[in-house]
C-alpha positions in Angstrom: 129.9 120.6 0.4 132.4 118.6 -1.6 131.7 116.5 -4.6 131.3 112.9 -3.7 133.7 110.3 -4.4 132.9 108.1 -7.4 132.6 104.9 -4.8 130.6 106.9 -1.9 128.0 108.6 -4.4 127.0 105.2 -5.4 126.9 104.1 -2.1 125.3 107.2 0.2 127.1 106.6 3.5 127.3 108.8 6.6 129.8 108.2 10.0 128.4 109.4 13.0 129.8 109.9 16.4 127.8 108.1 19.0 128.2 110.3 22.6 127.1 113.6 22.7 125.7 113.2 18.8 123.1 110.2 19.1 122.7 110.0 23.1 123.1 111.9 25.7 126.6 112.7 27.0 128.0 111.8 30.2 131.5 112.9 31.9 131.5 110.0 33.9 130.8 107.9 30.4 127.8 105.6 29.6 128.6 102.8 31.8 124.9 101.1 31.6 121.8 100.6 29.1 119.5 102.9 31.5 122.2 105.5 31.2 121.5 105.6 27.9 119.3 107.6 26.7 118.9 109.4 23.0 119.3 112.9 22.4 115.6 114.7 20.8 114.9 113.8 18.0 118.0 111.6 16.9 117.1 108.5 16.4 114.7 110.0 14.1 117.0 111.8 12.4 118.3 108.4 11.8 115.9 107.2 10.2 115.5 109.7 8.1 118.8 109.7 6.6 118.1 105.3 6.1 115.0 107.1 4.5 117.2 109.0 2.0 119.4 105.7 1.2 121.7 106.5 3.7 123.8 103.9 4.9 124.7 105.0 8.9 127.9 104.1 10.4 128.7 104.6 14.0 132.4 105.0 15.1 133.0 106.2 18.7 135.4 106.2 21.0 135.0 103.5 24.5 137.8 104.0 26.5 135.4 103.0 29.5 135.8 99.9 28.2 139.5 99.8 28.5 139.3 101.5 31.7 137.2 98.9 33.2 134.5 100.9 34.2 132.2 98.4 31.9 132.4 95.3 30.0 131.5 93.7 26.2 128.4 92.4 27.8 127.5 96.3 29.0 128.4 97.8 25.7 126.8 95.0 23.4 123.4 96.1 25.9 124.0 99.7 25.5 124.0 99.3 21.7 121.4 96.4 21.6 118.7 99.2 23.9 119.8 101.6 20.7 119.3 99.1 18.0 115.7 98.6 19.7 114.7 102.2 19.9 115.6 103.5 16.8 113.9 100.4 15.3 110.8 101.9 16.5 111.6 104.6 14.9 111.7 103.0 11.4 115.9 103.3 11.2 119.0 101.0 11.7 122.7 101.3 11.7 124.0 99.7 9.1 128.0 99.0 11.3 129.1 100.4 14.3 132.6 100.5 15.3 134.5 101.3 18.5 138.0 101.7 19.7 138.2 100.1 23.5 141.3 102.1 24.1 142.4 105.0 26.5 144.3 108.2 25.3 147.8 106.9 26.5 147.4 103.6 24.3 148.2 104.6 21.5 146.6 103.0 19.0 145.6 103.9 15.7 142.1 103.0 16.4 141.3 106.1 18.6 139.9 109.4 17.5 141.5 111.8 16.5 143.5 109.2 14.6 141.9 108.0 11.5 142.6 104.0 11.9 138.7 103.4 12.6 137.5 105.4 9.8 140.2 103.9 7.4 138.6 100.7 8.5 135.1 101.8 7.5 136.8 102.6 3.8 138.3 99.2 4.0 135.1 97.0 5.2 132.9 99.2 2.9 135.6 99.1 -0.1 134.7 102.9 -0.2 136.8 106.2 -0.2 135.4 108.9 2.4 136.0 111.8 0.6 133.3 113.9 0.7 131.1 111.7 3.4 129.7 113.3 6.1 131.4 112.6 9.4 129.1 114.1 12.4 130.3 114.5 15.5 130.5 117.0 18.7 134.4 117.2 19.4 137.3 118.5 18.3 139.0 114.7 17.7 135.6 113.4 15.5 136.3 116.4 13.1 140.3 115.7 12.9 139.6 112.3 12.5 137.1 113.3 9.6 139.8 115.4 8.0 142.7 112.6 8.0 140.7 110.5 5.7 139.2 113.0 3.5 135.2 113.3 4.8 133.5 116.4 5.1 133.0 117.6 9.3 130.3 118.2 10.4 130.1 119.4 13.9 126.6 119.4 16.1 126.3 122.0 19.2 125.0 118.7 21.2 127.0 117.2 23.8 130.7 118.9 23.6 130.0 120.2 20.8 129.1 124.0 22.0 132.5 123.9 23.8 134.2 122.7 21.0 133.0 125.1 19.0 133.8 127.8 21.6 137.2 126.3 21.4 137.6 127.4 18.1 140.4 125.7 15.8 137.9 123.8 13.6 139.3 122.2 10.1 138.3 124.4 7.5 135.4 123.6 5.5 133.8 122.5 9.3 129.8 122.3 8.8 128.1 123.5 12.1 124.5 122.8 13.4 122.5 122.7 16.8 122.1 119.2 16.5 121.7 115.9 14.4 118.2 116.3 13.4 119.7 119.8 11.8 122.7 118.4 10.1 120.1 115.5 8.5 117.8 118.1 7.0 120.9 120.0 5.2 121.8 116.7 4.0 118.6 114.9 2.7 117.4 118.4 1.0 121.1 117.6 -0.8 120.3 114.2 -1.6 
């Protein structure tokens, strides 16, 4: 793994993908709290990395939101039912950050462009280089790579079919699933 930035060893930080790394995946997205619902063993994999000094950032993708298939009310009680559960599990998220837009918006906010991640650096006054970015497509790990922090890719959600896809940035960790990617890196810790 690469060497740490001077700014993000002293502050531990890791950016995860929410869909498909955290919850469960949908096609037809996660339009409601009871459609969300945490992948095994995740949320405890959060807490485990808050455990190691971790501070966890989320940064996903909501174009349902820009599609109108839900609303700020919906998404604010998606993420309040995940705050809630993975309390109970001993572990937080420190920021979460989304981009509302579709594909043909664009923005600068929207994975595979690094705008929300640079916004991360900026709001934590870190560099990424070297932080772990986790996520289960193609875009998460592009994203990752524009701004200089490590990808990490989990088989969960897309992320067999991304890997079946092939094309991964070099240096591209792979495991089955967040709980996996935390144990490689707390032992590193």
């Amino acid at each position: 793994m690469p060497s740490l930035s001077d700014s993000a060893r002293l502050m531990k930080l890791v950016i995860l993908d929410r869909d498909g790394v955290v919850n469960i995946d949908s096609d037809q997205f996660i339009k409601s709290p009871e459609e969300w619902r945490p992948i095994p063993g995740s949320l405890e994999a959060i807490a485990r990395l808050n455990q190691a000094g971790y501070r966890v950032v989320l940064a996903t993708n909501q174009s349902g939101l820009g599609r109108g298939l839900f609303d700020m009310a919906t998404l604010n009680a998606i993420h309040n039912k995940m705050h809630k559960l993975l309390a109970h599990h001993g572990g937080r998220i420190d920021a979460l950050f989304f981009c509302p837009h579709g594909a043909d918006a664009g923005c600068e906010c929207r994975k595979p462009k690094p705008g929300m991640l640079e916004e991360i650096a900026r709001r934590f006054n870190v560099s990424l280089a070297g932080v772990p970015a986790i996520g289960d497509s193609l875009r998460d790990l592009q994203a990752a790579v524009e701004v200089g922090a490590q990808p990490i890719l989990v088989r969960s959600g897309k992320g067999e079919k991304t890997l079946a896809a092939g094309n991964l940035p070099p240096q591209t960790l792979v495991f089955d699933t967040l709980a996996e990617a935390v144990d490689y890196l707390t032992a590193k810790a």
